[in-house]
PQR file with spaces between the fields and no chain letter, atoms N, CA, C, O and H, PARSE charges and radii, in Angstrom:
ATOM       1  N    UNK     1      -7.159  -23.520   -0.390 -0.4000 1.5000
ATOM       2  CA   UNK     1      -7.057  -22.174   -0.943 -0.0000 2.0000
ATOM       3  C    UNK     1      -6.591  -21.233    0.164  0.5500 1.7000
ATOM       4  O    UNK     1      -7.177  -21.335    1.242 -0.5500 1.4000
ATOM       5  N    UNK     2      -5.672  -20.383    0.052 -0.4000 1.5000
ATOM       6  CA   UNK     2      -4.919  -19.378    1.082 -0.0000 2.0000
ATOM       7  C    UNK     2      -6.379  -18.483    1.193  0.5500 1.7000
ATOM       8  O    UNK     2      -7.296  -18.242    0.409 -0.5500 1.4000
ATOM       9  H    UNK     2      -5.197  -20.300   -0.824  0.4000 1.0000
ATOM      10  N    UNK     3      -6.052  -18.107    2.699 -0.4000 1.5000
ATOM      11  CA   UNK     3      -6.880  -17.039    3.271 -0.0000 2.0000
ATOM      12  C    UNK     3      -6.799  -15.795    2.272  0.5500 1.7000
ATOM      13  O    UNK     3      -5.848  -15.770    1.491 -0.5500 1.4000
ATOM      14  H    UNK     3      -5.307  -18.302    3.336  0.4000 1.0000
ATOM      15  N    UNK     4      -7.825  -14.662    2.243 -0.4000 1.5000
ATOM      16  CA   UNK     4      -7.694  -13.274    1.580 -0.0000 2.0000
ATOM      17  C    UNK     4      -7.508  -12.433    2.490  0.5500 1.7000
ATOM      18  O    UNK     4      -7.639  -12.813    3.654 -0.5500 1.4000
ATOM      19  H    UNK     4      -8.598  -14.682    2.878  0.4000 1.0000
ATOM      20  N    UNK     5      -7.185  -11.185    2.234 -0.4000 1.5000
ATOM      21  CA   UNK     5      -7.122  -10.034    2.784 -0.0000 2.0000
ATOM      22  C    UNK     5      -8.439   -9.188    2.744  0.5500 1.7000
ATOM      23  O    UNK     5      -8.955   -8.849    1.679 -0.5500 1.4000
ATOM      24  H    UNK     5      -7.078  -10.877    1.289  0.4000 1.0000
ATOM      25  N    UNK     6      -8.971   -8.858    4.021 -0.4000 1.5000
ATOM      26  CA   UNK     6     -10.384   -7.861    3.485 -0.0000 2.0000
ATOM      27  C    UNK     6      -9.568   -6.837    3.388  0.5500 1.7000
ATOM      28  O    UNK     6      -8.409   -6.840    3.802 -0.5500 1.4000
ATOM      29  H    UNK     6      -8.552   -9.133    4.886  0.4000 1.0000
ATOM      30  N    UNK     7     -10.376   -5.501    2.596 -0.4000 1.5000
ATOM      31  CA   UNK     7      -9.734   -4.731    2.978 -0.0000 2.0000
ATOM      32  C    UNK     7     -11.204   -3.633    2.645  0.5500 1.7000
ATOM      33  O    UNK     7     -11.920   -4.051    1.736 -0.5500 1.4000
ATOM      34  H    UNK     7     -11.318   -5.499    2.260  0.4000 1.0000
ATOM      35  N    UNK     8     -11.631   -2.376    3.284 -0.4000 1.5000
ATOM      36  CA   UNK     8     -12.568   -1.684    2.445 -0.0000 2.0000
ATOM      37  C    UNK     8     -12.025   -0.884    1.900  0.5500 1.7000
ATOM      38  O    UNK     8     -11.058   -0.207    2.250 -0.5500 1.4000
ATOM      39  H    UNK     8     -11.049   -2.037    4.023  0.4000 1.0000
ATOM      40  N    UNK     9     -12.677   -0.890    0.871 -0.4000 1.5000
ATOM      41  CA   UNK     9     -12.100    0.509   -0.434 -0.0000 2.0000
ATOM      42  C    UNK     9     -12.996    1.227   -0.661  0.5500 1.7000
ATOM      43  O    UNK     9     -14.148    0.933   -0.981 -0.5500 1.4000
ATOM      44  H    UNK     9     -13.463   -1.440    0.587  0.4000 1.0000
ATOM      45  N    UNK    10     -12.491    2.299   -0.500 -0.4000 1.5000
ATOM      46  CA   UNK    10     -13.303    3.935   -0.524 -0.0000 2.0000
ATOM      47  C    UNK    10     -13.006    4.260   -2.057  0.5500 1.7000
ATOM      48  O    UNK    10     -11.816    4.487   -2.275 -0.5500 1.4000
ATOM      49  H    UNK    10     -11.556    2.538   -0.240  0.4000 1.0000
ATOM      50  N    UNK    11     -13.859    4.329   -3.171 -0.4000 1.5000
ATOM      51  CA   UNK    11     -13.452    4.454   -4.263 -0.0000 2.0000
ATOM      52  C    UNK    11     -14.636    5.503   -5.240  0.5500 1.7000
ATOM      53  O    UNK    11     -15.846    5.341   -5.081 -0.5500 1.4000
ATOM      54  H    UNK    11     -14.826    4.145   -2.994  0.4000 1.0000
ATOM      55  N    UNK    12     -14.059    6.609   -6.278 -0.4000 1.5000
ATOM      56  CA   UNK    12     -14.936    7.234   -6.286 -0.0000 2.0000
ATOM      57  C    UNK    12     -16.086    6.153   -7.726  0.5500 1.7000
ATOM      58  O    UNK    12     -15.920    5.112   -8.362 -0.5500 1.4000
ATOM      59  H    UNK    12     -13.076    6.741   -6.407  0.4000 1.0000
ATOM      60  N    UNK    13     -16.822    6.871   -7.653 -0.4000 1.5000
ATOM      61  CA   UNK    13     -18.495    5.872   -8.367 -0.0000 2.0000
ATOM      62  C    UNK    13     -17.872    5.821   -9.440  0.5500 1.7000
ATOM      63  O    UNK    13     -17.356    4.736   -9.710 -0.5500 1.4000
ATOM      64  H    UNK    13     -16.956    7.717   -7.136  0.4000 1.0000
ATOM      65  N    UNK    14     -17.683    7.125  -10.551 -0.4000 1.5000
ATOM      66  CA   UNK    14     -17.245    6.790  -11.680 -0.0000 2.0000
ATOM      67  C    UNK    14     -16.124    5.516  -12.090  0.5500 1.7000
ATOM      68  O    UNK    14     -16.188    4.568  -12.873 -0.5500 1.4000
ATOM      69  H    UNK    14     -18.102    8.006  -10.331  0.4000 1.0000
ATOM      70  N    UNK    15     -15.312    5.904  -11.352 -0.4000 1.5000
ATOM      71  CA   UNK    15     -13.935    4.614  -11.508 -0.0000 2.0000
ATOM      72  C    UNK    15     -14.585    2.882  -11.045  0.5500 1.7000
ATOM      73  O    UNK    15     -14.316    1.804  -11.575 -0.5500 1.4000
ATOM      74  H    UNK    15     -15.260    6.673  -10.716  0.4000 1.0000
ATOM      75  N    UNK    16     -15.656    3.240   -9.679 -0.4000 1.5000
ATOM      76  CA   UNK    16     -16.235    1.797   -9.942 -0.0000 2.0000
ATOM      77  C    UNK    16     -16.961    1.273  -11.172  0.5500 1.7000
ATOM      78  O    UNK    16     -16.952    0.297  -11.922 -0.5500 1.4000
ATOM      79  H    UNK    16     -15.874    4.115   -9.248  0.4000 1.0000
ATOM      80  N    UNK    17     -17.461    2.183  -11.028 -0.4000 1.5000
ATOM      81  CA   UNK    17     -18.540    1.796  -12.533 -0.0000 2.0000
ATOM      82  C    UNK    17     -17.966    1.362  -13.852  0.5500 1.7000
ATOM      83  O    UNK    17     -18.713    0.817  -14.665 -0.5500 1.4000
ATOM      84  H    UNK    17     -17.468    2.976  -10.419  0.4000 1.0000
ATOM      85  N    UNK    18     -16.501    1.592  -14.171 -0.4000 1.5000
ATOM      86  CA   UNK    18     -15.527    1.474  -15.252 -0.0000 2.0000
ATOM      87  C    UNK    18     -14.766    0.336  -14.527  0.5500 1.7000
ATOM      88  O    UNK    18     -13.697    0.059  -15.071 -0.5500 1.4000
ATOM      89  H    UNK    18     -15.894    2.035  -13.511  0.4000 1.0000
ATOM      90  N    UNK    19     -15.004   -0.226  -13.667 -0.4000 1.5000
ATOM      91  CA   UNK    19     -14.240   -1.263  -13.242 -0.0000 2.0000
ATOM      92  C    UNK    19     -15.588   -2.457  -13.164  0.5500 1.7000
ATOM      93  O    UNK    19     -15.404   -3.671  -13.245 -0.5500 1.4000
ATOM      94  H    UNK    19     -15.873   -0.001  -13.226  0.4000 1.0000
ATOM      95  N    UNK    20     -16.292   -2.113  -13.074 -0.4000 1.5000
ATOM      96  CA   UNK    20     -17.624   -2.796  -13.164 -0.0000 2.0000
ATOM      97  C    UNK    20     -17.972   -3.617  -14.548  0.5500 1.7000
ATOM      98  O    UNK    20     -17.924   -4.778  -14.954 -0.5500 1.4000
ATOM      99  H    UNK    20     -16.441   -1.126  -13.008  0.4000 1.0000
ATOM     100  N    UNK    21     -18.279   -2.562  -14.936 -0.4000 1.5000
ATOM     101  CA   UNK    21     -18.293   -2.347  -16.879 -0.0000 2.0000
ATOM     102  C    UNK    21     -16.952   -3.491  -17.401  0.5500 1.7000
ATOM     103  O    UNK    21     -17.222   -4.436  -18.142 -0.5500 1.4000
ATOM     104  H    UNK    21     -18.318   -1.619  -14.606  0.4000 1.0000
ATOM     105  N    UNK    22     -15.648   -3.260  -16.942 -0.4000 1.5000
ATOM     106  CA   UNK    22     -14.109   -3.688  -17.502 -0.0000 2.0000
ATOM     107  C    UNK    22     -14.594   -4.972  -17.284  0.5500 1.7000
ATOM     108  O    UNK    22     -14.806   -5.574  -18.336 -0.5500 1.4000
ATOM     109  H    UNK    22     -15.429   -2.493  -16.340  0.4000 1.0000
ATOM     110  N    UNK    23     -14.934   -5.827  -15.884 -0.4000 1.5000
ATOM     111  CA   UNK    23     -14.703   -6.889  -15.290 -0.0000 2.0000
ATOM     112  C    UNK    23     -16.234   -7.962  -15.708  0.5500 1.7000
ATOM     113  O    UNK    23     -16.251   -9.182  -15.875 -0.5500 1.4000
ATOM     114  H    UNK    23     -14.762   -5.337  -15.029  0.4000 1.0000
ATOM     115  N    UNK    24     -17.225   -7.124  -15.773 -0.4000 1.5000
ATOM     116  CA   UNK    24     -18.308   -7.756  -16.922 -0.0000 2.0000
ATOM     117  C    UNK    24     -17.372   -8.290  -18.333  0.5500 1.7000
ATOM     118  O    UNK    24     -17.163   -9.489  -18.515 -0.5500 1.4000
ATOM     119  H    UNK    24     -17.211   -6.133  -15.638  0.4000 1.0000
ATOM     120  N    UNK    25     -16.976   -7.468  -19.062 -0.4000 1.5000
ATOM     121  CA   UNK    25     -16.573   -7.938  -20.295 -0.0000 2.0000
ATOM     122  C    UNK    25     -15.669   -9.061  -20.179  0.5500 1.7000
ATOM     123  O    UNK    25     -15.791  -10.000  -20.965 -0.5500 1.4000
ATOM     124  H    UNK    25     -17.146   -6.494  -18.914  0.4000 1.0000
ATOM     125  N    UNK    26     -14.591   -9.071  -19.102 -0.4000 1.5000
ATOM     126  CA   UNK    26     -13.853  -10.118  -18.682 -0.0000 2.0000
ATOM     127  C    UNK    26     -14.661  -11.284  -18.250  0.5500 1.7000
ATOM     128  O    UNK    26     -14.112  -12.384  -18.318 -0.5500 1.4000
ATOM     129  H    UNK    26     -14.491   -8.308  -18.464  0.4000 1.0000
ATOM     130  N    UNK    27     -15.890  -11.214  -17.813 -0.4000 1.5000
ATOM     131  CA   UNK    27     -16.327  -12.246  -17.393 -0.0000 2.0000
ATOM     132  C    UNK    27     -15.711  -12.575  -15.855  0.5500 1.7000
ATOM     133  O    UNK    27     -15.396  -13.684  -15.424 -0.5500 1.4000
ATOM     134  H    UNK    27     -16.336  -10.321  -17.757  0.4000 1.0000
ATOM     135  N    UNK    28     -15.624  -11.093  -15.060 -0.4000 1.5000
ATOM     136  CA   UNK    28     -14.963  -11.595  -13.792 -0.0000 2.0000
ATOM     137  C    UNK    28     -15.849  -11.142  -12.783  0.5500 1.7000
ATOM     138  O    UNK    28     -17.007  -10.948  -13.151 -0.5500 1.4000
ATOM     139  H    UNK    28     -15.880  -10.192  -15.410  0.4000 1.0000
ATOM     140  N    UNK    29     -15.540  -10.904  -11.461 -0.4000 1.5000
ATOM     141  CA   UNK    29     -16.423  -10.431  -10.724 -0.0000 2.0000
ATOM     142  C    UNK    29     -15.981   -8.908  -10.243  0.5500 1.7000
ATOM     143  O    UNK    29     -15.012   -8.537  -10.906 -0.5500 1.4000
ATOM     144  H    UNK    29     -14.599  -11.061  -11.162  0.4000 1.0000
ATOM     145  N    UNK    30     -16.344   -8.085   -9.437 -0.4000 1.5000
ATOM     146  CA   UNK    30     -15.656   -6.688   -9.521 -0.0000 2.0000
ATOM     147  C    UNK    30     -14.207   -6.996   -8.356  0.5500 1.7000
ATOM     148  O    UNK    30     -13.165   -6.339   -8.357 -0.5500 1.4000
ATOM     149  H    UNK    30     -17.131   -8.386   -8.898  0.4000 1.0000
ATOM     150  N    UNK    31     -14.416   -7.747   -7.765 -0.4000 1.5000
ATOM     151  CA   UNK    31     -13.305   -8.174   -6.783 -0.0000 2.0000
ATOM     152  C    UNK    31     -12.330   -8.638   -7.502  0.5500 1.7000
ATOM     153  O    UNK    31     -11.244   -8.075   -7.363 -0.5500 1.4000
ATOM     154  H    UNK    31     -15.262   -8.281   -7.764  0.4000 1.0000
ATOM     155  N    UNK    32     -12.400   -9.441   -8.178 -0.4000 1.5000
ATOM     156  CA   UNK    32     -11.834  -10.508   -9.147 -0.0000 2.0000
ATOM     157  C    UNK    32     -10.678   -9.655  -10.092  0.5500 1.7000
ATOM     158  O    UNK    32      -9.494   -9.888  -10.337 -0.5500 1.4000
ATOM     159  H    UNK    32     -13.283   -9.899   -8.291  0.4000 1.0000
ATOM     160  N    UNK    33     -11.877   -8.236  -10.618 -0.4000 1.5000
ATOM     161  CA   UNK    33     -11.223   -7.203  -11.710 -0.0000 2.0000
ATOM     162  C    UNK    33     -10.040   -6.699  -10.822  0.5500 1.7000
ATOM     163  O    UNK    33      -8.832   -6.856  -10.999 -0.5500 1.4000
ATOM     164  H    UNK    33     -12.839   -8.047  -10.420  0.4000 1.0000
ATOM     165  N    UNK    34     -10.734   -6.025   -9.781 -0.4000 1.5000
ATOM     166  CA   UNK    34      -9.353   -5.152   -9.069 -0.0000 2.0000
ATOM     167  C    UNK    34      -8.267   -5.589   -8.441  0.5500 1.7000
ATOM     168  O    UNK    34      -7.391   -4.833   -8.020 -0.5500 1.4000
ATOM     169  H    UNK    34     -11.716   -5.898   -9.638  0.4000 1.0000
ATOM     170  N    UNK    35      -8.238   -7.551   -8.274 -0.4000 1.5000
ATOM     171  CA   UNK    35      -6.853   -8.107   -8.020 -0.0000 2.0000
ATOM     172  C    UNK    35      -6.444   -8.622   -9.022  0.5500 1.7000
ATOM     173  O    UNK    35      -5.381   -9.236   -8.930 -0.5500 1.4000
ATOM     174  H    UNK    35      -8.950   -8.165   -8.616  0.4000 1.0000
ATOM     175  N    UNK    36      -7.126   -8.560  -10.321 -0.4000 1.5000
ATOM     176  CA   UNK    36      -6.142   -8.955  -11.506 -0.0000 2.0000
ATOM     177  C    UNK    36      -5.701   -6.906  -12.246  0.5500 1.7000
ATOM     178  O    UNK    36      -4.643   -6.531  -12.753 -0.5500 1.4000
ATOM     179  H    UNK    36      -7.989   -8.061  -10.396  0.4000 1.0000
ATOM     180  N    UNK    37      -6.516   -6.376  -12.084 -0.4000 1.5000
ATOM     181  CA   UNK    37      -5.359   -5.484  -11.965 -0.0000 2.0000
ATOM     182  C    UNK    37      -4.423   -4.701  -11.489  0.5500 1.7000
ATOM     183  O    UNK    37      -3.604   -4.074  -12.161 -0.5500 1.4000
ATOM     184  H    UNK    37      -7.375   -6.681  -11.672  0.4000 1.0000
ATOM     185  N    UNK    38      -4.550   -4.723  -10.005 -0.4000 1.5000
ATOM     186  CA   UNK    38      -3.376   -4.799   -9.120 -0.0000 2.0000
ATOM     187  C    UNK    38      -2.009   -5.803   -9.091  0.5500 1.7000
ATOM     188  O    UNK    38      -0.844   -5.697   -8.709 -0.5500 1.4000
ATOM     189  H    UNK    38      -5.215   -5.232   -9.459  0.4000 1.0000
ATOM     190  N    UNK    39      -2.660   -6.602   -9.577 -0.4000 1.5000
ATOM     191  CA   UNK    39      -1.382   -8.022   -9.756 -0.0000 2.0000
ATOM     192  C    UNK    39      -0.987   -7.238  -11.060  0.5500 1.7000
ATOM     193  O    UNK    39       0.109   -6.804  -10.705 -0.5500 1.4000
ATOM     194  H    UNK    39      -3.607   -6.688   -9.887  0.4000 1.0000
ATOM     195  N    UNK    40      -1.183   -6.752  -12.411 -0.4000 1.5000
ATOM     196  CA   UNK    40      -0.545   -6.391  -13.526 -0.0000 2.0000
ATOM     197  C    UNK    40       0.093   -5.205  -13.227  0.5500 1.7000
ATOM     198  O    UNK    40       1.217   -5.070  -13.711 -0.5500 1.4000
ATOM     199  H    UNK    40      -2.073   -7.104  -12.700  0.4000 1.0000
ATOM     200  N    UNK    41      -0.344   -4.327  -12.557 -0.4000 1.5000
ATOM     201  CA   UNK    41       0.453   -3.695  -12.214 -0.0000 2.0000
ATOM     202  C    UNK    41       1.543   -3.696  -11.269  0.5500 1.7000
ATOM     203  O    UNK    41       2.407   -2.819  -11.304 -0.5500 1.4000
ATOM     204  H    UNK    41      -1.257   -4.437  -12.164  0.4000 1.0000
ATOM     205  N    UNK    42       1.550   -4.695  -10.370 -0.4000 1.5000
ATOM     206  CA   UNK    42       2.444   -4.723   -9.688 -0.0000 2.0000
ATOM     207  C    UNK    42       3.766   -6.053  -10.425  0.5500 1.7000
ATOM     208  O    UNK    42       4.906   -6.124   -9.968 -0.5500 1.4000
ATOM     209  H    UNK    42       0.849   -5.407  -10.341  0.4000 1.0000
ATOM     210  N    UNK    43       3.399   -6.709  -11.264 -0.4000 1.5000
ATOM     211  CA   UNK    43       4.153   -7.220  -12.258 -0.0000 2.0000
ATOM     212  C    UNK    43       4.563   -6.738  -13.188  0.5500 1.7000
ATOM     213  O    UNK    43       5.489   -7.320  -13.752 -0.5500 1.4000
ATOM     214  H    UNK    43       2.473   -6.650  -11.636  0.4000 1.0000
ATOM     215  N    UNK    44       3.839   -4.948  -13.978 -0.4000 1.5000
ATOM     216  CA   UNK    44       4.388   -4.446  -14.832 -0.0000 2.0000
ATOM     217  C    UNK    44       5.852   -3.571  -13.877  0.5500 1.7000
ATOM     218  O    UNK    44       6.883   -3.191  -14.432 -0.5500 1.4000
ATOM     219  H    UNK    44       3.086   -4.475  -13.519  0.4000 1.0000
ATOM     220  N    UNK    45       5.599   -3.450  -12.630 -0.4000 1.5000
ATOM     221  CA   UNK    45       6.930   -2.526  -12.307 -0.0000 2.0000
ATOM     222  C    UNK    45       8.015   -3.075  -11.000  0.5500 1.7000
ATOM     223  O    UNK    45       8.852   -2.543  -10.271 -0.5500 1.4000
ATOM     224  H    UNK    45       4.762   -3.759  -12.179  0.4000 1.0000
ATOM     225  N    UNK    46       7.495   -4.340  -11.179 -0.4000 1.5000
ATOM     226  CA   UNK    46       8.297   -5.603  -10.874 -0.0000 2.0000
ATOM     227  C    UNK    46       8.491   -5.796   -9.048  0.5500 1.7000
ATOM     228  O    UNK    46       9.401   -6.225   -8.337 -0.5500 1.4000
ATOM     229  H    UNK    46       6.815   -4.772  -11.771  0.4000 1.0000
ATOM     230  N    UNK    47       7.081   -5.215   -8.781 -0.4000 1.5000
ATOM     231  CA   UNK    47       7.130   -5.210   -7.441 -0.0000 2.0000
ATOM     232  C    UNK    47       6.597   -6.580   -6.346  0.5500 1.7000
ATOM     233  O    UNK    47       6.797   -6.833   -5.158 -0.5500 1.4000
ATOM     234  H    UNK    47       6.342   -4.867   -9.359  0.4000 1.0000
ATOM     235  N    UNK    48       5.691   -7.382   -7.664 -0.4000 1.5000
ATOM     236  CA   UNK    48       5.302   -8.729   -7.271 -0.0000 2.0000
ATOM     237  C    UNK    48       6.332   -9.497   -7.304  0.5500 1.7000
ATOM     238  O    UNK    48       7.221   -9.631   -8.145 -0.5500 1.4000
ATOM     239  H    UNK    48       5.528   -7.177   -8.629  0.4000 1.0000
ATOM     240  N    UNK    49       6.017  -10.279   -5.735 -0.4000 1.5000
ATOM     241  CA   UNK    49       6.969  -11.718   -5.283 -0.0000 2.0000
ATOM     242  C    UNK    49       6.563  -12.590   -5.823  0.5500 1.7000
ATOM     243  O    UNK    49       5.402  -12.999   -5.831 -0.5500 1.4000
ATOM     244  H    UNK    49       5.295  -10.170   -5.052  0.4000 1.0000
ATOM     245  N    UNK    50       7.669  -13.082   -6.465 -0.4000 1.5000
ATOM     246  CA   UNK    50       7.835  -14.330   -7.210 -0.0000 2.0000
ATOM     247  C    UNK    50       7.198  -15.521   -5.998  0.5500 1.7000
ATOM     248  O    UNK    50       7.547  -15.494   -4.818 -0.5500 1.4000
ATOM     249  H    UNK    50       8.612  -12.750   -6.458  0.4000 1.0000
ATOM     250  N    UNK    51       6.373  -16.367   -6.481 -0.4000 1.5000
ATOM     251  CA   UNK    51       5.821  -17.315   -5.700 -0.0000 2.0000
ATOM     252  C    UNK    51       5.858  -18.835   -6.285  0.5500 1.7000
ATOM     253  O    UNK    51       5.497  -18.768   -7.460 -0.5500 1.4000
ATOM     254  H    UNK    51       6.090  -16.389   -7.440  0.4000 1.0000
ATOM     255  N    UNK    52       6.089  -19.880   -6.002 -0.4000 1.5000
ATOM     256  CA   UNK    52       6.551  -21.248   -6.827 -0.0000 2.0000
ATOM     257  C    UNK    52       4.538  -22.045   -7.024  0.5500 1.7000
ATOM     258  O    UNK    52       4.335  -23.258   -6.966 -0.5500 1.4000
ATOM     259  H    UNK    52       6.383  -19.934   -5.047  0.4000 1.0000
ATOM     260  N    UNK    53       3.822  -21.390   -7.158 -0.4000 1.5000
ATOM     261  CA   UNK    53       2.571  -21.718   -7.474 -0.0000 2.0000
ATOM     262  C    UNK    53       2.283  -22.122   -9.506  0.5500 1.7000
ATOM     263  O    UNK    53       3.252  -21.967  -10.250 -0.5500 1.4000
ATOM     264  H    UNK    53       3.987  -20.405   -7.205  0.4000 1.0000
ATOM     265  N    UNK    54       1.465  -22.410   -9.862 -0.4000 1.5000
ATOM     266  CA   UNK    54       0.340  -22.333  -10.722 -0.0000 2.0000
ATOM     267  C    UNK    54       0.008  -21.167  -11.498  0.5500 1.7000
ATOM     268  O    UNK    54       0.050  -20.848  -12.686 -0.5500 1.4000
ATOM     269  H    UNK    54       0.679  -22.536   -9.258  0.4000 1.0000
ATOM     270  N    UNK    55      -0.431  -20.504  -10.115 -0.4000 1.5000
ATOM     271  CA   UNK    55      -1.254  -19.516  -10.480 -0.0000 2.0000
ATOM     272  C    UNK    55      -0.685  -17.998  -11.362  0.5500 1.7000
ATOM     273  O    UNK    55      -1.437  -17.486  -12.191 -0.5500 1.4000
ATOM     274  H    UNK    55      -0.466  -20.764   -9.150  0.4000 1.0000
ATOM     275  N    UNK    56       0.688  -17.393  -11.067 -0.4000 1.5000
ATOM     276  CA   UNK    56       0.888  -16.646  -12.034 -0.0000 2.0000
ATOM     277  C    UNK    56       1.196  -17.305  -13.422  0.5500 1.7000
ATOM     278  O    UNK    56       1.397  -16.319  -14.131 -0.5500 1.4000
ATOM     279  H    UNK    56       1.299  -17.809  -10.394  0.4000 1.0000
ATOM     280  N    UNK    57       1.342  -18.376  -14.184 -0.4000 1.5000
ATOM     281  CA   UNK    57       1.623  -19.227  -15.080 -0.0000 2.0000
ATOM     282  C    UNK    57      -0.159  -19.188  -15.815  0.5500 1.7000
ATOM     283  O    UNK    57      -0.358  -19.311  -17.024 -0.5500 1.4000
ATOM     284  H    UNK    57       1.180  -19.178  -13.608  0.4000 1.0000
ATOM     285  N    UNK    58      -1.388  -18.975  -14.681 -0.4000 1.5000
ATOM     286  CA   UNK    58      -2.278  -18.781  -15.362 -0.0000 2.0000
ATOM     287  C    UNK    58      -2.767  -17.444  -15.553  0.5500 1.7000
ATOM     288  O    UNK    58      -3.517  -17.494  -16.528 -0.5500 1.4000
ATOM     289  H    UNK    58      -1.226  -18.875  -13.699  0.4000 1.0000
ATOM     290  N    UNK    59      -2.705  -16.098  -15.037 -0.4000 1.5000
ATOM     291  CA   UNK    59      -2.836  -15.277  -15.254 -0.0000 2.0000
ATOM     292  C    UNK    59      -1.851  -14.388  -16.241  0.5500 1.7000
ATOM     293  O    UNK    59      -1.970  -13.173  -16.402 -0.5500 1.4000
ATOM     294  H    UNK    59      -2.095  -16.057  -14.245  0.4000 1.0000
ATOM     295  N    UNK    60      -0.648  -15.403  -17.001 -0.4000 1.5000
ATOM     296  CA   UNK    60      -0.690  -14.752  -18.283 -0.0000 2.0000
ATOM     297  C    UNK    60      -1.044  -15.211  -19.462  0.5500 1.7000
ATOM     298  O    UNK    60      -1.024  -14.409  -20.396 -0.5500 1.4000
ATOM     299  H    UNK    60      -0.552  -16.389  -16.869  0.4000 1.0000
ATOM     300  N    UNK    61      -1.351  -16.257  -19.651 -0.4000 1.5000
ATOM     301  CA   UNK    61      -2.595  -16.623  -20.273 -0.0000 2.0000
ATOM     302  C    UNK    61      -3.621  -15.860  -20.895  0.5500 1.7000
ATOM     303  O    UNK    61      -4.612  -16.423  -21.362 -0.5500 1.4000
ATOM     304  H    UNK    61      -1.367  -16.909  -18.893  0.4000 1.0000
């Protein structure tokens, strides 16, 4: 499995808490929520590198 990026995020409570809440219903973790929606967004405006993996093939699913 490729290394991650830490990174800390300064984020205000309300928006965690709605990302909290989002990523429960998904059944994800809150980390989990905010790189699957950073990846959609960066695939809705076509800024994600194409990579020869798996893995975007499962996240549209």
């Amino acid at each position: 499995m490729p290394s991650r990026k830490q990174y800390p995020l300064r984020i205000d409570p309300d928006i965690w808490d709605a990302v909290q809440r989002w990523a429960n219903d998904e059944m994800r973790s809150s980390n989990g929520q905010i790189e699957w929606i950073l990846r959609d967004a960066l695939k809705r405006y076509k800024r994600l590198p194409q990579k020869s993996n798996s893995r975007s093939s499962e996240d549209d699913a």
